[in-house]
C-alpha positions as CSV (number, residue, x, y, z in Angstrom):
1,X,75.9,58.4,49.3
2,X,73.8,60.4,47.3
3,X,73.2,64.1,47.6
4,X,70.3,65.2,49.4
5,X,67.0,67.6,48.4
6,X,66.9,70.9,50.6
7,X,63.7,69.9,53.2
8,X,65.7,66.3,53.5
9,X,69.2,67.5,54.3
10,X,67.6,70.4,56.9
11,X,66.0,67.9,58.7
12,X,69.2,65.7,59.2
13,X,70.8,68.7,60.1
14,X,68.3,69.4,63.4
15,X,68.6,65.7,64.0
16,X,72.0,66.0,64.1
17,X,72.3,69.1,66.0
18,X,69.9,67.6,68.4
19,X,72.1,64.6,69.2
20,X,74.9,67.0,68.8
21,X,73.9,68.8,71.7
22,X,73.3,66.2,74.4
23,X,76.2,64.3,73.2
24,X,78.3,67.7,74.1
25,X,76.5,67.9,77.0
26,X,77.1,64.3,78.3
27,X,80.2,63.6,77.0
28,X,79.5,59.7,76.6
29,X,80.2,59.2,72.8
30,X,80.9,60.3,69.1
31,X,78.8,62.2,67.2
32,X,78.5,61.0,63.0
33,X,76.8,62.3,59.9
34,X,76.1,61.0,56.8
35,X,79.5,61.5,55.8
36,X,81.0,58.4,57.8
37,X,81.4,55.3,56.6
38,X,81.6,52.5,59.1
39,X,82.7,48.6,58.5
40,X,80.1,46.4,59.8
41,X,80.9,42.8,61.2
42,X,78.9,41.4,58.0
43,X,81.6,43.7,56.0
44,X,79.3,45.5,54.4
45,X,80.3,49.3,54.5
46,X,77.0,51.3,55.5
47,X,76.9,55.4,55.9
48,X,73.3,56.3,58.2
49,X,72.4,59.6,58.2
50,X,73.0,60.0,61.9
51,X,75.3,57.9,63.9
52,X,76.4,57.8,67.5
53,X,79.2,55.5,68.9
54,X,79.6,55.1,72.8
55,X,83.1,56.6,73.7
56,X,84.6,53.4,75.5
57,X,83.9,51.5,72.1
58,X,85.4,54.5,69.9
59,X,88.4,54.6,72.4
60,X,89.1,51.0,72.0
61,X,89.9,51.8,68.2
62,X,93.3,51.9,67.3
63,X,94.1,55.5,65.6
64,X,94.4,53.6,62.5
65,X,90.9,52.2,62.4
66,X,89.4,55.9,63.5
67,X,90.8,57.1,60.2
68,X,89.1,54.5,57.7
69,X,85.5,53.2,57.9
70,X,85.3,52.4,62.0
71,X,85.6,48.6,61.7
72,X,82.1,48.5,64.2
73,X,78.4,49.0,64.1
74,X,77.3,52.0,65.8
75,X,75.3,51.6,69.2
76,X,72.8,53.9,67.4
77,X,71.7,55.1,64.0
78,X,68.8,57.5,62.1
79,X,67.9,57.3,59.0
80,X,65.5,59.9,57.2
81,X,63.4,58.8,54.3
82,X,63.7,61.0,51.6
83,X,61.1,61.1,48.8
84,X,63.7,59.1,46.1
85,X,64.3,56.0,49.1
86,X,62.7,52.5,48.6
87,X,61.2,51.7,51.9
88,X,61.7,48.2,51.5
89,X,65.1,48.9,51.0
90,X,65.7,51.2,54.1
91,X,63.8,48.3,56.1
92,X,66.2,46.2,55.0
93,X,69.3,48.4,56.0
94,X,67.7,49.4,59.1
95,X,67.1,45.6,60.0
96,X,71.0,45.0,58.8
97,X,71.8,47.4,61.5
98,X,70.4,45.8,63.7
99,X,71.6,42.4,62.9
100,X,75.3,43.8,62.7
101,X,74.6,45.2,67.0
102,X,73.0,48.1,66.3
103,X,71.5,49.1,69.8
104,X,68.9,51.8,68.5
105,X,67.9,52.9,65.2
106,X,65.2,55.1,64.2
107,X,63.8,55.1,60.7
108,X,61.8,58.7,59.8
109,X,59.4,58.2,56.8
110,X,58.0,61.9,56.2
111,X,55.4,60.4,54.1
112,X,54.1,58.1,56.0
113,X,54.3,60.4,59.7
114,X,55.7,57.1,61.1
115,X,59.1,56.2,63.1
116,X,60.0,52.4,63.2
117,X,62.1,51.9,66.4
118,X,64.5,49.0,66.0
119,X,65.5,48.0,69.0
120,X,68.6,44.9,68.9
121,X,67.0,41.4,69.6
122,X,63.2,43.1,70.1
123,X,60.7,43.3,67.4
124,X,60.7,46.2,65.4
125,X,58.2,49.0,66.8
126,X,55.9,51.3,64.6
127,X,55.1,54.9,66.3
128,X,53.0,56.8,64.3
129,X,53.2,60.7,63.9
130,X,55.0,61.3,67.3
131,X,56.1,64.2,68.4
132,X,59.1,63.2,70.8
133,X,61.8,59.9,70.7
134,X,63.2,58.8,73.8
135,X,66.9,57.3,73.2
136,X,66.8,55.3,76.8
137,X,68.7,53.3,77.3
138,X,71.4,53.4,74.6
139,X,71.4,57.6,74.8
140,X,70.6,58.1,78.2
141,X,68.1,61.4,79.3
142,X,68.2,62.0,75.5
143,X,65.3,63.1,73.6
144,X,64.6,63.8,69.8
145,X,62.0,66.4,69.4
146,X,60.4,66.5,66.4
147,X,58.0,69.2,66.7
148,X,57.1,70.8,63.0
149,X,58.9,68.1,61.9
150,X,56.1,66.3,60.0
């Protein structure tokens, strides 16, 4: 994982904070950033910028596996576009994700003002310039607001 630019890495930080937030709130999972590694079922070992895991799933880890790469996809991951990504590329994680049981992803391309929703085993969706994501079901009553964001 490469290093960031300053407007990318503050705006994974509010995402992040965001999710932080309700997830302190509601207690129903674990909270990642881009820091974490986890070990998908395809073993391919993916980092997204913002992860969350549901806390049943996380507590069925032994300790063992909570120390390496979590040996599970998330049930829901963000990443940010920064100006140096491929957008095919980050399609193609984003899709991977999903593949792998990803519940939610959101992919956040500043330069185009567009979020693609992928959703598992729904058709990816294209929103453009919005100004608030919903995380219902997966992240229930949670909402990403991304006012001033674009």
């Amino acid at each position: 994982m490469a290093p960031t630019g300053g407007e990318t890495g503050a705006r994974n930080a509010n995402l992040l904070i965001q999710l932080g937030v309700w997830n302190q709130q509601t207690q129903l999972g674990i909270v990642f950033d881009s820091s974490t590694g986890f070990h998908l079922p395809n073993e391919a070992d993916r980092s997204p910028d913002v992860a969350w895991v549901q806390r049943d799933r996380w507590n069925a880890l032994t300790p063992e596996a909570r120390e390496k790469f979590p040996p599970l996809a998330p049930d829901f991951v963000t990443e940010l576009m920064s100006p140096s990504d491929n957008l095919m590329e980050t399609q193609a994680k984003m899709q991977e994700y999903a593949d792998n049981g990803v519940r939610l992803g959101w992919l956040l391309n500043r330069k185009t003002r567009q979020v693609e929703v992928y959703r598992l085993g729904q058709p990816k969706e294209i929103l453009p310039q919005p100004d608030r994501l919903w995380g219902d079901p997966v992240l229930p009553g949670f909402t990403l607001d991304l006012g001033g964001f674009w």
